[in-house]
Backbone bond lengths (Angstrom), bond angles and torsions (degrees), N, CA, C in turn:
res aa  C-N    CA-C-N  psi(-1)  N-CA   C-N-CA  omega(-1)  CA-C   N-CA-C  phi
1 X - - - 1.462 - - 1.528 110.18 -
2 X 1.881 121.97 -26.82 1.387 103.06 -154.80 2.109 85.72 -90.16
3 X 1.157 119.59 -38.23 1.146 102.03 163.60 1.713 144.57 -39.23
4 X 1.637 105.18 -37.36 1.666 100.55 148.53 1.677 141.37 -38.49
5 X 1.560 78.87 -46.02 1.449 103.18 177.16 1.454 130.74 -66.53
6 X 1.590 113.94 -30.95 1.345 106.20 161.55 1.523 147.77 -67.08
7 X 1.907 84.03 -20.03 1.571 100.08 -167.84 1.539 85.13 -76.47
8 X 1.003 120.86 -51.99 2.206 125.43 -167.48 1.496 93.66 -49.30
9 X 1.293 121.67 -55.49 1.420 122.54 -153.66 1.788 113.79 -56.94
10 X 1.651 85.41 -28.79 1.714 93.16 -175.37 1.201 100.97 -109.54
11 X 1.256 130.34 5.41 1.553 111.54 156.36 1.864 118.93 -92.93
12 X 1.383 96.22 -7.10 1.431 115.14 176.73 1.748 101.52 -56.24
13 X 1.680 92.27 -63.22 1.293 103.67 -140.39 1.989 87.86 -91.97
14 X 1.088 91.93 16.58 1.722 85.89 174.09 1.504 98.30 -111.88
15 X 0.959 113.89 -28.54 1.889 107.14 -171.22 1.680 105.93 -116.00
16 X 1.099 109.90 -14.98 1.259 95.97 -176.81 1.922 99.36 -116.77
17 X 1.264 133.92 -56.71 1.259 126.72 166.74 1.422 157.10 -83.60
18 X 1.914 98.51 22.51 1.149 113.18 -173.89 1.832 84.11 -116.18
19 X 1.494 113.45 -48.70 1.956 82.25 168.27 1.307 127.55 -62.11
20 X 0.929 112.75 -38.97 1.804 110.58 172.48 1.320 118.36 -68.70
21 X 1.486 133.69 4.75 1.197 144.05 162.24 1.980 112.33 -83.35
22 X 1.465 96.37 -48.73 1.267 116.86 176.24 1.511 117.59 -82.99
23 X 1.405 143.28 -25.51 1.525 139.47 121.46 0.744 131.35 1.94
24 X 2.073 99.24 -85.57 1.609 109.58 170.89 1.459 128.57 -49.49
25 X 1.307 109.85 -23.91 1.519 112.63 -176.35 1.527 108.01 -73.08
26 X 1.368 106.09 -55.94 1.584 130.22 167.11 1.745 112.56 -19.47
27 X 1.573 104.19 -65.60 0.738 127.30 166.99 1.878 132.05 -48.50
28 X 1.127 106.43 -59.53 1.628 122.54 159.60 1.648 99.49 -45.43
29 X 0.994 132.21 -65.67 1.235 147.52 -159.97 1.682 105.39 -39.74
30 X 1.959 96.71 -67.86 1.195 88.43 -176.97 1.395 114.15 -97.08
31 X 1.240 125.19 35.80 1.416 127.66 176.05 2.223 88.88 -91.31
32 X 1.651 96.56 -53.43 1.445 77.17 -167.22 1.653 112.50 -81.88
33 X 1.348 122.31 13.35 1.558 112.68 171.57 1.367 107.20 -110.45
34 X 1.567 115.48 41.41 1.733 129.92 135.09 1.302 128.91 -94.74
35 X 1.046 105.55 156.30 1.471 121.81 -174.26 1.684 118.56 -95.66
36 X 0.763 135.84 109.19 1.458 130.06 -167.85 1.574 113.34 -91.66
37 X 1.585 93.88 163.29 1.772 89.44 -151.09 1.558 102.50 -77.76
38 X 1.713 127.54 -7.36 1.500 119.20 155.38 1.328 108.65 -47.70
39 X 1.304 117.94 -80.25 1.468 134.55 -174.29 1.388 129.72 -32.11
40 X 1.391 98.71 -17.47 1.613 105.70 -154.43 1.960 73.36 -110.92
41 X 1.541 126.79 -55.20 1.498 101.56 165.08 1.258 139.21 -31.13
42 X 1.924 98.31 -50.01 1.441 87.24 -176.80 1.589 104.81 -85.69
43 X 1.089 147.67 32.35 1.140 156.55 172.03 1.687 97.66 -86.17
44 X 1.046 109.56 -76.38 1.882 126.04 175.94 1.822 93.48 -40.70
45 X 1.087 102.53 -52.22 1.651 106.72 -178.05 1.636 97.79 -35.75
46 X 1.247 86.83 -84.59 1.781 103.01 -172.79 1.542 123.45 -10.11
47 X 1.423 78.92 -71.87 1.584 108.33 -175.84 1.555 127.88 -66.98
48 X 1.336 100.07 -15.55 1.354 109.08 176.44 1.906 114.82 -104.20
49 X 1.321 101.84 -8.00 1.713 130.44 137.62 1.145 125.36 -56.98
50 X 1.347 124.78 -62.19 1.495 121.71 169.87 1.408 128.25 -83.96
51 X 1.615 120.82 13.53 1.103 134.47 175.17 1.659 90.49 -92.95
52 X 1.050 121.28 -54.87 2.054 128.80 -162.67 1.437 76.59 -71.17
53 X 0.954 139.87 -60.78 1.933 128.44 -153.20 1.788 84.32 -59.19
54 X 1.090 92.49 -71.78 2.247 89.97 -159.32 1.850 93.85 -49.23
55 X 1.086 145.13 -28.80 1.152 132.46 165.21 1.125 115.85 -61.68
56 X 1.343 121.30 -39.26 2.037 112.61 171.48 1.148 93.61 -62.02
57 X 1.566 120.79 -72.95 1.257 121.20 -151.26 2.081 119.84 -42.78
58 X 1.776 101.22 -30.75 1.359 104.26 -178.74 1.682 105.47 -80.93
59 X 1.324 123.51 -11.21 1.117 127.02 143.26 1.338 129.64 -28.43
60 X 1.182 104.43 -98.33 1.410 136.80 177.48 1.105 107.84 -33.11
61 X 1.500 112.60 -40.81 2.130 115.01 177.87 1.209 113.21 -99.18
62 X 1.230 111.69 9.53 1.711 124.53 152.21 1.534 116.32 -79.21
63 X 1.150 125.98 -37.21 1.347 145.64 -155.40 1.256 91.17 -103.23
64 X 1.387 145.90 -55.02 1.233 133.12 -159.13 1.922 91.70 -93.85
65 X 1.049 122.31 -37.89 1.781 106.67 165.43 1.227 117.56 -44.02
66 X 1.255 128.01 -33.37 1.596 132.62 -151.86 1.531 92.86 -106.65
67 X 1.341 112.20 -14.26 1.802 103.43 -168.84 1.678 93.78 -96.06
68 X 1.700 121.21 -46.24 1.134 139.70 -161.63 1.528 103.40 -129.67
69 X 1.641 138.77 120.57 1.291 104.18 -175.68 1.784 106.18 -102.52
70 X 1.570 101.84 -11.51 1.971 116.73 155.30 0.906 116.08 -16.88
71 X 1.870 101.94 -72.47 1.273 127.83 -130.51 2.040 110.24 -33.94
72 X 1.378 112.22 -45.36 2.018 115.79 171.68 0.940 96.78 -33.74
73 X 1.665 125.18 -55.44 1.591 110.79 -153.44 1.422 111.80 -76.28
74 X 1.335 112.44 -43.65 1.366 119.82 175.69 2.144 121.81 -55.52
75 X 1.574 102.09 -10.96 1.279 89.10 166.97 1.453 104.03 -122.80
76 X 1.658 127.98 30.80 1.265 118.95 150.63 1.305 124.45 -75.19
77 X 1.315 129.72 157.78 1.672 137.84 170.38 1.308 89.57 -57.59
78 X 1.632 110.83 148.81 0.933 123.65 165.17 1.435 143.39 -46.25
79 X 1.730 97.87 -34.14 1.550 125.01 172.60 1.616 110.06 -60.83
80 X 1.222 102.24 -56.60 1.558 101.57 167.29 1.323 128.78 -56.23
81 X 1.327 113.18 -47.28 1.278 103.70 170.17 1.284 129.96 -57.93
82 X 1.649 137.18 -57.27 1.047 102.14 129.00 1.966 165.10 37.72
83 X 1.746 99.02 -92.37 0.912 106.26 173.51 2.059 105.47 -93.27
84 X 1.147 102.22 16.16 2.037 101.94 171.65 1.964 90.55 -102.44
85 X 1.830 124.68 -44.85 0.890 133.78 -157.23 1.829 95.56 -59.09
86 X 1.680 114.88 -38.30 1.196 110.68 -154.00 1.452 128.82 -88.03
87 X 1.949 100.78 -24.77 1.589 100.36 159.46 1.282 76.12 -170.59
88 X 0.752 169.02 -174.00 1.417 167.62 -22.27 1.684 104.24 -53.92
């Protein structure tokens, strides 16, 4: 009898519990390479944050061109300046 049993056991676990091993994984997989509909808000969040910042910011270096038109060079390292003064 225990010889019956091996041949079933491995045809079990070859046709019936090695795809359903490989499924579930399948499955897991693309469950976690979604985006959920919090995430994907605060995503829009984000981004619609760092769109208004780079709009101040292109501000702000509008305003300080027009006040000072230097002012870049004056807050580069010295080394750079320099190496912008020499051919670049």
């Amino acid at each position: 009898m225990d010889e019956n049993l091996i041949p079933l056991f491995a045809i079990v676990t070859l046709f019936i519990g090695l795809p359903w091993l490989v499924f579930h994984y399948i499955t897991k997989w693309k469950t976690a390479a979604t985006i959920s509909s919090s995430d994907e808000k605060l995503l829009d969040e984000l981004h619609d944050a760092a769109r208004r910042l780079d709009d101040r910011l292109c501000s702000i270096e509008r305003i300080m061109t027009a006040e000072n038109p230097n002012w870049r060079q004056q807050c580069l390292p010295q080394e750079r300046q320099r190496l912008l003064s020499d051919g670049e």
